[in-house]
C-alpha positions as CSV (number, residue, x, y, z in Angstrom):
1,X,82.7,44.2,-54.6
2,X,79.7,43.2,-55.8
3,X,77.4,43.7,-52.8
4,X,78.9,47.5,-52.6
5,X,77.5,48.1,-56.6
6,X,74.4,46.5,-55.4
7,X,73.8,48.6,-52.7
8,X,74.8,51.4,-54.7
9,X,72.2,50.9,-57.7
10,X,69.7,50.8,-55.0
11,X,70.5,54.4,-53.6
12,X,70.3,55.4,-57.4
13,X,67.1,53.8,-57.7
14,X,65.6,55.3,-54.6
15,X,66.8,58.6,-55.4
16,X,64.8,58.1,-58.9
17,X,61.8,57.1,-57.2
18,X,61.8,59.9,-54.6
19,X,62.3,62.5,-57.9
20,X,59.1,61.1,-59.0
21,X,57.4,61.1,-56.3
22,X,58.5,64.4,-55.7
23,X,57.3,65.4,-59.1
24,X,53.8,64.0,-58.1
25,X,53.9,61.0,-60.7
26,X,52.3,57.7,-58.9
27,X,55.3,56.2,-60.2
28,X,57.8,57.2,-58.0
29,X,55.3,54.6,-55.5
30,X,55.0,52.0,-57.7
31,X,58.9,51.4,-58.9
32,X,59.7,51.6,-55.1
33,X,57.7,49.0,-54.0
34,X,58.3,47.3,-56.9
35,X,62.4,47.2,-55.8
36,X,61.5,46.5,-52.4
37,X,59.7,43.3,-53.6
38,X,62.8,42.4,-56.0
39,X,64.8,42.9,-52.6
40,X,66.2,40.0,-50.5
41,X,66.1,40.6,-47.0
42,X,69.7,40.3,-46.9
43,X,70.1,43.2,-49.8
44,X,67.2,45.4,-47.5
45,X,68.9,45.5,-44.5
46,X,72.2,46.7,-46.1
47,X,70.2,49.0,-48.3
48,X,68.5,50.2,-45.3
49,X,72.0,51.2,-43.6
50,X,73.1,52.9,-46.6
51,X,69.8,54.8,-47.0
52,X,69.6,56.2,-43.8
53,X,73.0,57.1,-43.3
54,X,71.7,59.2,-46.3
55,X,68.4,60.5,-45.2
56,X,66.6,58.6,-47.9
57,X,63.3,56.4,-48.0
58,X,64.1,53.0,-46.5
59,X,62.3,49.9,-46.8
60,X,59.8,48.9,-44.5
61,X,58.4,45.5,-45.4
62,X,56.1,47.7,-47.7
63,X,56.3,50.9,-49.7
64,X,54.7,52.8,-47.1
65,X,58.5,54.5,-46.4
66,X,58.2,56.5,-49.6
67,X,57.5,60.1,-49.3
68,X,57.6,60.2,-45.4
C-alpha cells in the first residue's frame, strides 16, 4: 500500500513541476531534478511506468526529461 501512495505523490509532484515549467518559472526544473535525486532507483523505475502510462515527464538519470 505504501509503494502505490509513493508512486502516487510522485505523479502529483511531476504534474506540479510540469505546471511550473509550463508557467515559465525555472522552478518547475529545479524541484524535478531535485525529486529525481531524492528518488531510489527502485522508486524511478516504478515512477517511470506510472508516468508514461500517463504521458508525463519521466526520469532519465537527470532532469533533462522535463519539458520534452
Amino acid at each position: 500500500m505504501a509503494r502505490k501512495r509513493r508512486v502516487s505523490e510522485i505523479v502529483e509532484a511531476v504534474r506540479e513541476c510540469e505546471r511550473l515549467n509550463d508557467e515559465g518559472s525555472s522552478w518547475g526544473y529545479k524541484l524535478f531534478a531535485g525529486l529525481e535525486a531524492e528518488l531510489t532507483p527502485g522508486e524511478r523505475r516504478r515512477a517511470n511506468r506510472v508516468l508514461e502510462r500517463l504521458g508525463l515527464s519521466t526520469f532519465q538519470g537527470e532532469a533533462s526529461a522535463l519539458g520534452s
